[in-house]
ZASEFI-852526 format. One line per 3 residues: number of its first residue (from 1); their letters; for each residue y, z, x of N, C-alpha, C, O, CB. Coordinates in nm, 2 decimals, m for minus. Glycine has a CB too. Layout:
NUM> A> Y:Z:X:Y:Z:X:Y:Z:X:Y:Z:X:Y:Z:X ~ ...
This chain:
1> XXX> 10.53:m0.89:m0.16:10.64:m0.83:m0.23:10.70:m0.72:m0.15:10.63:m0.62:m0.11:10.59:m0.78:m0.37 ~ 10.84:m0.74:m0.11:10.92:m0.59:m0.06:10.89:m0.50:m0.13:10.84:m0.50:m0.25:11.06:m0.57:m0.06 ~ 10.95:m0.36:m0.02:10.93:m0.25:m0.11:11.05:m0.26:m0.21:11.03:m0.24:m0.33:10.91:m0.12:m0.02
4> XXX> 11.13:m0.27:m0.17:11.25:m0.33:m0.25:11.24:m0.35:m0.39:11.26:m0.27:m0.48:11.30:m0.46:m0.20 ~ 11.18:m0.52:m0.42:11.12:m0.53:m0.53:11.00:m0.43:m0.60:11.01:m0.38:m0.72:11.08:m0.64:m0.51 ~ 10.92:m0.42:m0.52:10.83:m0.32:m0.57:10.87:m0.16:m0.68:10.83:m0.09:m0.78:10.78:m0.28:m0.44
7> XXX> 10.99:m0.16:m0.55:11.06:0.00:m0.70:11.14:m0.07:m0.74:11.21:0.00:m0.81:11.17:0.16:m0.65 ~ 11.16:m0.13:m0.75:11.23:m0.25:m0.88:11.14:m0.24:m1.02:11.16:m0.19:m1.13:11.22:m0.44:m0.82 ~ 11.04:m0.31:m0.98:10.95:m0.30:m1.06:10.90:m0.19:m1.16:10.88:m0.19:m1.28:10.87:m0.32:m1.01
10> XXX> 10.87:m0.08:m1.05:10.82:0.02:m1.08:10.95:0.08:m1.19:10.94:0.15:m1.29:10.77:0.10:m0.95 ~ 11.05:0.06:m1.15:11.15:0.16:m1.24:11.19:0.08:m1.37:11.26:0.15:m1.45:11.29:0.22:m1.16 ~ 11.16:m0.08:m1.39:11.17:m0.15:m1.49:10.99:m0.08:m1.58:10.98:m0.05:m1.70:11.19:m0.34:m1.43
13> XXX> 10.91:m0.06:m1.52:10.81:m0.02:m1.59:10.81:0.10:m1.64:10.80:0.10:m1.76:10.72:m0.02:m1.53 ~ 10.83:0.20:m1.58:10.90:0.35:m1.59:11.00:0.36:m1.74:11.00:0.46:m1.82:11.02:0.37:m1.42 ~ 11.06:0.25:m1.75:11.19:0.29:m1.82:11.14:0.23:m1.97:11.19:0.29:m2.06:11.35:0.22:m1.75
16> XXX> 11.02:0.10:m2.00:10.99:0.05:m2.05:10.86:0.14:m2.14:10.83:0.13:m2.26:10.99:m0.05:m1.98 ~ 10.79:0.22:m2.02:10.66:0.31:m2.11:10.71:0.48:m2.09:10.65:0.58:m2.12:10.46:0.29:m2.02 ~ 10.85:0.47:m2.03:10.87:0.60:m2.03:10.85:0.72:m2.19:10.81:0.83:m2.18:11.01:0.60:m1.97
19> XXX> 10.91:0.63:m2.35:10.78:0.76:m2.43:10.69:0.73:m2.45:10.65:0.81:m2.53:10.79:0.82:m2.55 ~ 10.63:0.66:m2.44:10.51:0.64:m2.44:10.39:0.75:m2.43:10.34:0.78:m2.32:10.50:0.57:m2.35 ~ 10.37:0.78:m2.50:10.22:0.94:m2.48:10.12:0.89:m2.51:10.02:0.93:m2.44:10.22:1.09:m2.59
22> XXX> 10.10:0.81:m2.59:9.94:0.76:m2.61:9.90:0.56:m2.63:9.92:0.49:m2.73:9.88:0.87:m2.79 ~ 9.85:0.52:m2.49:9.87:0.39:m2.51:9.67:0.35:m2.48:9.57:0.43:m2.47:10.01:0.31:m2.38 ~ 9.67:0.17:m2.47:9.54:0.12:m2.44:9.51:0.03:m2.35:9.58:m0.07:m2.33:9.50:0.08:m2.54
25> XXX> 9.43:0.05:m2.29:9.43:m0.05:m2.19:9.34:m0.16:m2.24:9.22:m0.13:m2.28:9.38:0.01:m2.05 ~ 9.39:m0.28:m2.23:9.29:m0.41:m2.28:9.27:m0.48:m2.17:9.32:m0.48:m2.06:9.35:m0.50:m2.40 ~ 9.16:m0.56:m2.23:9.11:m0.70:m2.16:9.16:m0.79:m2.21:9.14:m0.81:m2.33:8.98:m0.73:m2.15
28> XXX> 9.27:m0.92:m2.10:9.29:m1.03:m2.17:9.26:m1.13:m2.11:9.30:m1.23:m2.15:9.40:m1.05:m2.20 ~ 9.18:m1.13:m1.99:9.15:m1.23:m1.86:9.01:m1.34:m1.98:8.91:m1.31:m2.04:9.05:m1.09:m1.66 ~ 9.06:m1.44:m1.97:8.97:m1.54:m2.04:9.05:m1.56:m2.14:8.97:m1.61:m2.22:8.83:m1.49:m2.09
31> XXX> 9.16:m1.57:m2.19:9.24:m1.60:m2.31:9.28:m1.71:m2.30:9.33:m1.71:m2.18:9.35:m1.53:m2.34 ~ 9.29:m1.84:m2.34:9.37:m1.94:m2.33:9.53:m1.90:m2.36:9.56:m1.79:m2.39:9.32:m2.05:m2.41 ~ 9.60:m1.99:m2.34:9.78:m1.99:m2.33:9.80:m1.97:m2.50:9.87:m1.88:m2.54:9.87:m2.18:m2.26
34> XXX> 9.71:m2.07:m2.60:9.75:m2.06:m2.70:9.72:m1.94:m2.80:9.79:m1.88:m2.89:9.72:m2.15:m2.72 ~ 9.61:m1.92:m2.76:9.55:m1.79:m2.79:9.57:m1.66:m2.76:9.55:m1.57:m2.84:9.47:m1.78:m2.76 ~ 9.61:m1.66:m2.66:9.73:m1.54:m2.61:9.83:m1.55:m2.68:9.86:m1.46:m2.77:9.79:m1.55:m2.47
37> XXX> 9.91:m1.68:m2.66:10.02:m1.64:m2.77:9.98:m1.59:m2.90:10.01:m1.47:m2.93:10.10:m1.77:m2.82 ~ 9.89:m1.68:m3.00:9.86:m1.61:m3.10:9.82:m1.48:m3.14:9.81:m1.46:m3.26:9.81:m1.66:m3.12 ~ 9.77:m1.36:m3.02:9.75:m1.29:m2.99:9.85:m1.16:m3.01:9.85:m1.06:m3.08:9.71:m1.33:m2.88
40> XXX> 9.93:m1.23:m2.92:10.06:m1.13:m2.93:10.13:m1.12:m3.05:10.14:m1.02:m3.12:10.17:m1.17:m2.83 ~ 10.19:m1.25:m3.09:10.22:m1.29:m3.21:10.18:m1.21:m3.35:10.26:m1.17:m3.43:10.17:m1.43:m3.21 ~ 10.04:m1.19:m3.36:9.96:m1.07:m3.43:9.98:m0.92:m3.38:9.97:m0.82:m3.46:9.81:m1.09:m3.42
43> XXX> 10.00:m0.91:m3.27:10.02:m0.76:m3.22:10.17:m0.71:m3.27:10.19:m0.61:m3.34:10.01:m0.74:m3.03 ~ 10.25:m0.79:m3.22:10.40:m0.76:m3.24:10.43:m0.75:m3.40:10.51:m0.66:m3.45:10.48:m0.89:m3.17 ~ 10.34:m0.86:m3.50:10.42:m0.81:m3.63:10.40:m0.70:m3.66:10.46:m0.65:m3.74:10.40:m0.86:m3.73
46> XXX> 10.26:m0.63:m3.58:10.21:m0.50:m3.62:10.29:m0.38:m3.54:10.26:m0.26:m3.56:10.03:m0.49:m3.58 ~ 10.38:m0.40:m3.46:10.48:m0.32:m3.38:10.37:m0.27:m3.28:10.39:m0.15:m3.24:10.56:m0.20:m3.47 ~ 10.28:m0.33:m3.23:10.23:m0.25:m3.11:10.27:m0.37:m3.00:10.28:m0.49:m3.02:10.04:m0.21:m3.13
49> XXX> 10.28:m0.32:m2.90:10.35:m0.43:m2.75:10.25:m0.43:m2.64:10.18:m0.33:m2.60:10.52:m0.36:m2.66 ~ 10.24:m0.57:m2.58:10.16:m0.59:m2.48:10.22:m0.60:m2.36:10.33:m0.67:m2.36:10.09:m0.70:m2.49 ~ 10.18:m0.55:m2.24:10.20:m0.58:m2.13:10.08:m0.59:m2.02:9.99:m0.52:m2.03:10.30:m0.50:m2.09
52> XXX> 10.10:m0.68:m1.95:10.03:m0.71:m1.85:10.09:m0.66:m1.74:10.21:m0.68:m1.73:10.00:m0.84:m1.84 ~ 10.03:m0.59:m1.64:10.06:m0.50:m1.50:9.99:m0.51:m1.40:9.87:m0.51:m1.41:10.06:m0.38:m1.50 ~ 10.03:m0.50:m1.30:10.00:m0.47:m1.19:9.94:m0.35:m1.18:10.02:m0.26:m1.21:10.08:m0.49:m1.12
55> XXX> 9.82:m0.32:m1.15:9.75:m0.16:m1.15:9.82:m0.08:m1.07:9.84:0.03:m1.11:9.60:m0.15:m1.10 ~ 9.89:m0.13:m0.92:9.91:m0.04:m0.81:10.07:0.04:m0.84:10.11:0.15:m0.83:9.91:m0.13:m0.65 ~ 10.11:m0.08:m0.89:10.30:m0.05:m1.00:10.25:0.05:m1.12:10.28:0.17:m1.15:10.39:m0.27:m1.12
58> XXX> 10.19:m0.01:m1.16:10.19:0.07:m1.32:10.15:0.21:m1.27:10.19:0.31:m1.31:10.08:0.01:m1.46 ~ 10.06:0.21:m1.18:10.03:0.37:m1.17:10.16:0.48:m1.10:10.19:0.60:m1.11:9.87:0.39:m1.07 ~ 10.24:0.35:m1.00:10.35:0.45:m0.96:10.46:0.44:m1.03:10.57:0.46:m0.97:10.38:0.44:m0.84
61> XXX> 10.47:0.41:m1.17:10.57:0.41:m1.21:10.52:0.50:m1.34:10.60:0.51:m1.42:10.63:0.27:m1.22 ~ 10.38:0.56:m1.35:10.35:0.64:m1.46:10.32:0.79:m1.43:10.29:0.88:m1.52:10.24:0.59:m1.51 ~ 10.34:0.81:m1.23:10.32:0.93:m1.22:10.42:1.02:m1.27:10.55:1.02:m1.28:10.30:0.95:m1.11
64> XXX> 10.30:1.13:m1.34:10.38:1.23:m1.40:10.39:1.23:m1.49:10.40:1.34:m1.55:10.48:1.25:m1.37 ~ 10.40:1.11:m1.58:10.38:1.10:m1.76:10.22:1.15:m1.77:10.15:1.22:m1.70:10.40:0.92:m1.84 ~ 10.22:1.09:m1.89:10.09:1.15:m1.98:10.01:1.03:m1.96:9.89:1.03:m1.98:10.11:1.20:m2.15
67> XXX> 10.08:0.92:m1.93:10.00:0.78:m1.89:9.95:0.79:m1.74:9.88:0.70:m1.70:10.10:0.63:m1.90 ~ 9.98:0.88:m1.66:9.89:0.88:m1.49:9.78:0.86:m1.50:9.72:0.78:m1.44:9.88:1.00:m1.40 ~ 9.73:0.93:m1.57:9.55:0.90:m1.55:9.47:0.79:m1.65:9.35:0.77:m1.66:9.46:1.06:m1.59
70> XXX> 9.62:0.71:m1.71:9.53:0.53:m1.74:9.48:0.46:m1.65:9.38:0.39:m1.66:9.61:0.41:m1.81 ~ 9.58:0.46:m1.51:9.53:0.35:m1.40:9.49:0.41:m1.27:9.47:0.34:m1.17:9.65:0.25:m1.36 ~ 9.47:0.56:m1.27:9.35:0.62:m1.15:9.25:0.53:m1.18:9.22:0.50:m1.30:9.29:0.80:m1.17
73> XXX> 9.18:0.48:m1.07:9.07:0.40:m1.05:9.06:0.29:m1.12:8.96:0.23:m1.16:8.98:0.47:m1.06 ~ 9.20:0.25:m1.14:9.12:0.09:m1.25:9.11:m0.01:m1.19:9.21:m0.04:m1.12:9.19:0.02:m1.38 ~ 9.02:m0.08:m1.19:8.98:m0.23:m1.12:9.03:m0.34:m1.22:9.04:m0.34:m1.34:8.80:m0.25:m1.10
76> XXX> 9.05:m0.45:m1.10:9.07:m0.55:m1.18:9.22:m0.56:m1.32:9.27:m0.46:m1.38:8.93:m0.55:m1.23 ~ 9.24:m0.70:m1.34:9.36:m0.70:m1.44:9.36:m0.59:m1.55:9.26:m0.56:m1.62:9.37:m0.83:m1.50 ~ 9.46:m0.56:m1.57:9.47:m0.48:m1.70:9.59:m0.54:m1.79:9.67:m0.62:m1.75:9.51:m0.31:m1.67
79> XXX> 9.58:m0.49:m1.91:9.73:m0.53:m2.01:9.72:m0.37:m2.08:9.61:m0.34:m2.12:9.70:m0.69:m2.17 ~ 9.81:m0.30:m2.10:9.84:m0.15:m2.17:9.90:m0.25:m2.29:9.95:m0.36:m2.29:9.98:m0.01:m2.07 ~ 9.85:m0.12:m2.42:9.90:m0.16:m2.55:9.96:m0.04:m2.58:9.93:0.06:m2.51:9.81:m0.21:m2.66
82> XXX> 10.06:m0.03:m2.69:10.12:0.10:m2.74:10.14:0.02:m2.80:10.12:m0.10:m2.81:10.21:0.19:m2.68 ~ 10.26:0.16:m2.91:10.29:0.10:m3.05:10.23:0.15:m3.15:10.19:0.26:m3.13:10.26:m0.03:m3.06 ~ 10.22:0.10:m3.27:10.19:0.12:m3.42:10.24:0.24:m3.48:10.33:0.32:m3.45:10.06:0.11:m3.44
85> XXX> 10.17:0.25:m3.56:10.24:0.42:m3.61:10.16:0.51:m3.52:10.23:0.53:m3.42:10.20:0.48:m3.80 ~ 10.07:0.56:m3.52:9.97:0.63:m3.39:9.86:0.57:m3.30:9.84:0.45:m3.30:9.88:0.74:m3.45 ~ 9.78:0.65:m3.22:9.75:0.64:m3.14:9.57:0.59:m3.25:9.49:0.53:m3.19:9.79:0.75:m3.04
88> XXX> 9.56:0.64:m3.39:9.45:0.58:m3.45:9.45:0.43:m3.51:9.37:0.34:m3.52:9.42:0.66:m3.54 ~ 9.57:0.44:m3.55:9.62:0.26:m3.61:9.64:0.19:m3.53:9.62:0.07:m3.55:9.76:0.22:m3.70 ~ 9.69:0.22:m3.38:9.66:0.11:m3.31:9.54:0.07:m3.22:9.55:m0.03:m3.15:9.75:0.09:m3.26
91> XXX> 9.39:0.20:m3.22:9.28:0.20:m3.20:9.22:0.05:m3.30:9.18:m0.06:m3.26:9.23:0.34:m3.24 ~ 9.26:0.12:m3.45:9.22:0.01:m3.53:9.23:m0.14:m3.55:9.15:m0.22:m3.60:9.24:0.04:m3.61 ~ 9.38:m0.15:m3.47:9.40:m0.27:m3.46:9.35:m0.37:m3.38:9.33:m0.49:m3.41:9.50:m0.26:m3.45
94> XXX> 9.30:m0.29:m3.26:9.25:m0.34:m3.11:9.14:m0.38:m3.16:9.10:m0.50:m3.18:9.23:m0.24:m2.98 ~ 9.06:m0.27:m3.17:8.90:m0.26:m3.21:8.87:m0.41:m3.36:8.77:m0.47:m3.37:8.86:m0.05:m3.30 ~ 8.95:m0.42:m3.42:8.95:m0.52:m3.50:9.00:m0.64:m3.44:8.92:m0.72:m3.49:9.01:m0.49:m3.59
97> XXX> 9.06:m0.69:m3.39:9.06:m0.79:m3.32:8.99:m0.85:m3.17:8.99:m0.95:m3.11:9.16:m0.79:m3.32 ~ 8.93:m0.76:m3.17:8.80:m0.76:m3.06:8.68:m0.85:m3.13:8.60:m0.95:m3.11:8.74:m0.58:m3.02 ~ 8.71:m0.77:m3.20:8.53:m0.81:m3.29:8.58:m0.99:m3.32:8.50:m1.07:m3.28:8.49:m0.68:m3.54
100> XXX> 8.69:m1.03:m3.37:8.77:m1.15:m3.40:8.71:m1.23:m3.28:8.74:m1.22:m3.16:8.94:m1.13:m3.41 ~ 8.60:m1.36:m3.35:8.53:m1.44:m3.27:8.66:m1.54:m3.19:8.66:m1.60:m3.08:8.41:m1.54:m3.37 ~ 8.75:m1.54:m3.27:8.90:m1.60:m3.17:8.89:m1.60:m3.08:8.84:m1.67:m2.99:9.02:m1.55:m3.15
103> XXX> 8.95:m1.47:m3.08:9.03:m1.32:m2.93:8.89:m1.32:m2.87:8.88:m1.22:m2.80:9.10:m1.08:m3.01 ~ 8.76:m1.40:m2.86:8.65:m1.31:m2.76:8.65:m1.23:m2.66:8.59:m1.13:m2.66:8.59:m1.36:m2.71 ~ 8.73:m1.28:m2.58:8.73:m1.24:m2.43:8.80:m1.09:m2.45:8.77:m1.00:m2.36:8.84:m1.36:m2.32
106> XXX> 8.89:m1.04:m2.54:8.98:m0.94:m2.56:8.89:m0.84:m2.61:8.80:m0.86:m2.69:9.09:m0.96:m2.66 ~ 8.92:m0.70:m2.54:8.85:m0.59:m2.54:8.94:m0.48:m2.53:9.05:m0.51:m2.50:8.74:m0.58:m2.45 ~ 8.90:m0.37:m2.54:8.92:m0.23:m2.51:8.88:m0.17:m2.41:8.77:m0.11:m2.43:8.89:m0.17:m2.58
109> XXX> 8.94:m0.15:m2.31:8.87:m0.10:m2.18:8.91:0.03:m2.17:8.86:0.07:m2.07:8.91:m0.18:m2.06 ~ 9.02:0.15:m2.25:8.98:0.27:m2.24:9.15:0.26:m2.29:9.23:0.16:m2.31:8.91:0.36:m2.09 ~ 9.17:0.44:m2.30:9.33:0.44:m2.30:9.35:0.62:m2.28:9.26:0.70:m2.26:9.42:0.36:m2.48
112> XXX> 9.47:0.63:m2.29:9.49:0.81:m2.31:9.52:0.83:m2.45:9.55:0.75:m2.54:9.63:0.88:m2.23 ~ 9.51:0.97:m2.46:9.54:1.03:m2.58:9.62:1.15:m2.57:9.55:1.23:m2.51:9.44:1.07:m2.65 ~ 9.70:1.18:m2.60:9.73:1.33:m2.56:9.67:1.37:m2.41:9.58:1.44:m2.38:9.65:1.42:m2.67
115> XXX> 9.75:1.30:m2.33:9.68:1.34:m2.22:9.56:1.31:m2.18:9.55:1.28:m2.06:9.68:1.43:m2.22 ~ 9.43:1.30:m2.26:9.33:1.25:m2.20:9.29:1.16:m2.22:9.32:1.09:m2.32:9.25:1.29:m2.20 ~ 9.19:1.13:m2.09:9.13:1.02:m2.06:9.04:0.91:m2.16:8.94:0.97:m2.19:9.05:1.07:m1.97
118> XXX> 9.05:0.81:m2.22:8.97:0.80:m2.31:8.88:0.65:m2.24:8.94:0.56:m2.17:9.05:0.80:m2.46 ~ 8.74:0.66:m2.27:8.67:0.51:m2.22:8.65:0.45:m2.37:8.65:0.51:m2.47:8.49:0.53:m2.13 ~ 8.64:0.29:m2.34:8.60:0.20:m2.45:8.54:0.24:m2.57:8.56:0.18:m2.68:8.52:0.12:m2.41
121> XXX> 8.44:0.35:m2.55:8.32:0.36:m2.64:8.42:0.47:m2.68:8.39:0.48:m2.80:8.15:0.39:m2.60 ~ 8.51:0.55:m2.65:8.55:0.67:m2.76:8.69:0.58:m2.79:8.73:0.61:m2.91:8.58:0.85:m2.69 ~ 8.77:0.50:m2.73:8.83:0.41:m2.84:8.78:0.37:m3.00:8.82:0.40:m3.11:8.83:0.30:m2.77
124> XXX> 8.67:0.28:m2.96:8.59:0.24:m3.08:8.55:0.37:m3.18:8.54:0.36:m3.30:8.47:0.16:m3.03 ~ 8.52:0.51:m3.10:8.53:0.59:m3.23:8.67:0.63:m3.30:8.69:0.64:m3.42:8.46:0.73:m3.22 ~ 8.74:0.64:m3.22:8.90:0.71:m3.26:8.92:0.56:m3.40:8.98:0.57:m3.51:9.05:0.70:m3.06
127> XXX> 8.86:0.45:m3.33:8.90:0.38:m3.47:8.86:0.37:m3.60:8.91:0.30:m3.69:8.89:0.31:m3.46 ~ 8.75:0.48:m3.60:8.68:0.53:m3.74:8.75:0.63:m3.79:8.74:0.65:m3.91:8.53:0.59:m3.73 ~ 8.84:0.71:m3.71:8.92:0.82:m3.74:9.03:0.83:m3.88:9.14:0.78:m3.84:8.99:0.85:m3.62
130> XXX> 9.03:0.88:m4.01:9.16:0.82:m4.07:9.28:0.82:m4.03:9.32:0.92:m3.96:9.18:0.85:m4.18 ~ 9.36:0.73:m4.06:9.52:0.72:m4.03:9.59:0.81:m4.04:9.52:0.91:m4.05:9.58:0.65:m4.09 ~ 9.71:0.82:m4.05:9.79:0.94:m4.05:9.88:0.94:m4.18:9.93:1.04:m4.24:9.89:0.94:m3.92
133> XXX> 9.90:0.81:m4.21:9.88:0.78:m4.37:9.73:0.83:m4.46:9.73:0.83:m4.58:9.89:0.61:m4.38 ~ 9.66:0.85:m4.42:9.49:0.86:m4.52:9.50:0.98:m4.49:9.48:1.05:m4.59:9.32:0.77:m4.47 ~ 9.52:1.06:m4.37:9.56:1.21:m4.32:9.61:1.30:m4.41:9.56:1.41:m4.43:9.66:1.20:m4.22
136> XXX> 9.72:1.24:m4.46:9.85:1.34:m4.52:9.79:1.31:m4.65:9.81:1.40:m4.73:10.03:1.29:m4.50 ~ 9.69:1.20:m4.70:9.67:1.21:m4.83:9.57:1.28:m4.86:9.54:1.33:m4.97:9.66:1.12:m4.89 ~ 9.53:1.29:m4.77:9.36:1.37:m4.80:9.43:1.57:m4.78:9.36:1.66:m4.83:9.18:1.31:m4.60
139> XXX> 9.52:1.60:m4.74:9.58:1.70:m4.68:9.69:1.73:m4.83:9.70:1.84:m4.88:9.66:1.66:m4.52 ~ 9.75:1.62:m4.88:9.83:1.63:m5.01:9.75:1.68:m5.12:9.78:1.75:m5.21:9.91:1.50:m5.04 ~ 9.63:1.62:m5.10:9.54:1.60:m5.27:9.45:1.76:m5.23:9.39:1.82:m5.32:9.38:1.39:m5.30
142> XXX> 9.45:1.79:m5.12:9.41:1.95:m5.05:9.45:2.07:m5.13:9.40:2.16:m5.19:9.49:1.97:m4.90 ~ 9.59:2.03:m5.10:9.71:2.13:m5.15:9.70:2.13:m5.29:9.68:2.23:m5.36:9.88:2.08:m5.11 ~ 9.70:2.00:m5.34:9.68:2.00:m5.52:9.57:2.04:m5.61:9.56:2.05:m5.73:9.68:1.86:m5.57
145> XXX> 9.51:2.05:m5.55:9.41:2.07:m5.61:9.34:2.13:m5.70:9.29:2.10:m5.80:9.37:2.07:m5.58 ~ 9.36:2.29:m5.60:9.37:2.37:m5.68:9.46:2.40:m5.76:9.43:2.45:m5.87:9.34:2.44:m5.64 ~ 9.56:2.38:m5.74:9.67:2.38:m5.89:9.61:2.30:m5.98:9.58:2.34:m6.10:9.85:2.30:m5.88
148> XXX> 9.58:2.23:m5.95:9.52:2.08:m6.09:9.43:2.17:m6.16:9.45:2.21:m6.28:9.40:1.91:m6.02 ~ 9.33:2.19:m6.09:9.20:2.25:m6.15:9.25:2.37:m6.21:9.20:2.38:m6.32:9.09:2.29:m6.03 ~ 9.34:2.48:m6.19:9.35:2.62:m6.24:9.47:2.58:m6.36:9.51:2.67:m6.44:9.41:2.76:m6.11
151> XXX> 9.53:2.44:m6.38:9.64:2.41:m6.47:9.52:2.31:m6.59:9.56:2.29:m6.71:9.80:2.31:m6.38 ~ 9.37:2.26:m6.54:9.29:2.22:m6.62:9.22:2.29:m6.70:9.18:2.26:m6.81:9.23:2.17:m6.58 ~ 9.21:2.41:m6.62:9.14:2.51:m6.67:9.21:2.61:m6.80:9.16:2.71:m6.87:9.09:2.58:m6.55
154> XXX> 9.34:2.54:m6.78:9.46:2.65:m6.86:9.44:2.59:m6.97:9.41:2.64:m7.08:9.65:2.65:m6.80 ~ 9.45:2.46:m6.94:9.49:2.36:m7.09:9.35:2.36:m7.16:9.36:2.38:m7.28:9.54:2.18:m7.07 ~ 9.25:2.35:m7.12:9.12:2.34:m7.15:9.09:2.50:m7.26:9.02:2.51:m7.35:9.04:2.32:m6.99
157> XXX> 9.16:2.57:m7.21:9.13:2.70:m7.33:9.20:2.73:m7.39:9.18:2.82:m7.47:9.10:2.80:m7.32 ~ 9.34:2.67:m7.37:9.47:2.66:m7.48:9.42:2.58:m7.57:9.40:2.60:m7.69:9.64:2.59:m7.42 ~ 9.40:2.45:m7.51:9.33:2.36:m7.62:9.24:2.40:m7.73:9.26:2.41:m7.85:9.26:2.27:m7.57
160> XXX> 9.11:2.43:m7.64:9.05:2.52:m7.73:9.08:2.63:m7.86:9.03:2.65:m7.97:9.01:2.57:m7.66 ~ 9.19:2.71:m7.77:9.27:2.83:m7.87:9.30:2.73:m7.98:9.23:2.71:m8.08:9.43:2.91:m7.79 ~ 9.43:2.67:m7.95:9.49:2.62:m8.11:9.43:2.48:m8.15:9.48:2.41:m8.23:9.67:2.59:m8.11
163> XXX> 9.28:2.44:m8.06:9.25:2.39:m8.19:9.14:2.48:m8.30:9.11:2.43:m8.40:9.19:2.26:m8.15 ~ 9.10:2.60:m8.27:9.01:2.71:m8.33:9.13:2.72:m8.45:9.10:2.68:m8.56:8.97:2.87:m8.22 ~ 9.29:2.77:m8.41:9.35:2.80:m8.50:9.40:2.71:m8.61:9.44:2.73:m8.73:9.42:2.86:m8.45
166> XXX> 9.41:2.60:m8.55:9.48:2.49:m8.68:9.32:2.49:m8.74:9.31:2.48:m8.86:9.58:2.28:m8.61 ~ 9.22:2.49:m8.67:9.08:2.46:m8.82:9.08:2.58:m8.87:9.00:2.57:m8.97:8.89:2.42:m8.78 ~ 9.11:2.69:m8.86:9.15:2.81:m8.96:9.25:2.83:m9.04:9.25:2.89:m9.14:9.16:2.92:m8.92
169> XXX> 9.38:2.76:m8.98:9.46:2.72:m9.09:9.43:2.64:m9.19:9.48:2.65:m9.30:9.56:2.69:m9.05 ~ 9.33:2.51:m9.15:9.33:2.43:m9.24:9.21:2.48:m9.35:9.19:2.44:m9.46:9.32:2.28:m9.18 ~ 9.16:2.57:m9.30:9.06:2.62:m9.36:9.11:2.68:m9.49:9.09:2.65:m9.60:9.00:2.72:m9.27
172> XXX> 9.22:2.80:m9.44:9.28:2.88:m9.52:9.39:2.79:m9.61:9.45:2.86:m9.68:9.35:3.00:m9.43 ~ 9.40:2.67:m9.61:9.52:2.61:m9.69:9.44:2.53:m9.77:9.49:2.51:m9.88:9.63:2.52:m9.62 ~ 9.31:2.48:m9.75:9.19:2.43:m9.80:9.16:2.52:m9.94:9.14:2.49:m10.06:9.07:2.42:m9.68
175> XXX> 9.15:2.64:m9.87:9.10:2.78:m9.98:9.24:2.78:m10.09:9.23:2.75:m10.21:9.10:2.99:m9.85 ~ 9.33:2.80:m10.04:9.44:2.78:m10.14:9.48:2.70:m10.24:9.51:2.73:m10.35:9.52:2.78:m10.09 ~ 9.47:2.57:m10.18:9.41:2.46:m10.26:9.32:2.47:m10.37:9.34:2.43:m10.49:9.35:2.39:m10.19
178> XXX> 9.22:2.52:m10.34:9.11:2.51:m10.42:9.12:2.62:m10.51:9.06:2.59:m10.61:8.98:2.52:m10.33 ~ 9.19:2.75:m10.53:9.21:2.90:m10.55:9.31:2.79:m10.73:9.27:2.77:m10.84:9.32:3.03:m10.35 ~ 9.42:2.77:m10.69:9.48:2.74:m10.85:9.42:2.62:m10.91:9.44:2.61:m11.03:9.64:2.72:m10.85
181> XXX> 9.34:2.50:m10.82:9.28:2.42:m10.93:9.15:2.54:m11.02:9.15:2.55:m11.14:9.20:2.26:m10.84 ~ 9.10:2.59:m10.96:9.01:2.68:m11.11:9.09:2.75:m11.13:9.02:2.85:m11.16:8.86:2.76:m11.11 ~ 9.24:2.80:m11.14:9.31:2.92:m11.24:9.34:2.80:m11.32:9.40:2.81:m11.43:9.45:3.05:m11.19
């Protein structure tokens, strides 16, 4: 390949993961044609995108992003994933279709995060991590809470209050009642 083509390449890659901040590097070497398709086909409705690269391109077309240090030292084929809503939903997605006796050959071979480096085995934890949807709810029901509780605790002895007072009213209208049947 010219050098020609080569920054060709590189600046079609560049322009394609340029926002890109947090992606994954997979294994797809062993996939059949059909299976691959089907593969992608499942990735894409989920909005995360596959590409397959050249290690020596992709790294010069990532210097300087936050993706440089996905393809320092990587051997052998790679495919980068990005996409989904974050960098945990689409952990989850990977890590779940790995395990998928299908997809065998498909793995997780590491990715970045915010800048760092991440290997296979802290992929697979990031995918235990909650979502950013499960995030904000656990963070919403945070915030509520204590209101809930100090507006339970309100009603709970208001309640109390007027129900003490309507059984003393009924008490006292009971007494009244009773007061002119013996006059």
């Amino acid at each position: 390949m010219s050098k020609y083509v080569k920054n060709l390449v590189s600046e079609h890659l560049r322009g394609r993961l340029g926002n890109v901040q947090d992606a994954l590097l997979v294994n797809m070497i062993g996939l059949d044609a059909n299976t691959n398709s089907r593969l992608r086909a499942v990735l894409r409705d989920k909005n995360i995108h596959v590409m397959v690269v050249k290690n020596s391109l992709a790294a010069r077309a990532t210097e300087g992003t936050p993706l440089a240090s996905l393809f320092t030292g990587l051997e052998s084929t790679a495919a980068i994933c990005w996409g989904a809503e974050d960098i945990v939903s689409l952990a989850k997605e990977i890590t779940k279709l790995a395990r998928d006796v299908e997809y065998s050959p498909f793995q997780a071979r590491g990715g970045v995060m915010d800048g760092e480096c991440l290997d296979a085995a802290r992929v697979e934890q990031i995918s235990k991590w909650p979502s950013r949807d499960e995030q904000l709810s656990i963070l919403l029901g945070q915030m509520l809470s204590p209101g809930a509780t100090l507006a339970g605790q309100l009603d709970s002895v208001g309640g109390a209050l007027a129900s003490q007072i309507k059984q003393k009213g009924e008490e006292e209208n009971a007494g009244d009642v009773d007061e002119p049947a013996a006059a």
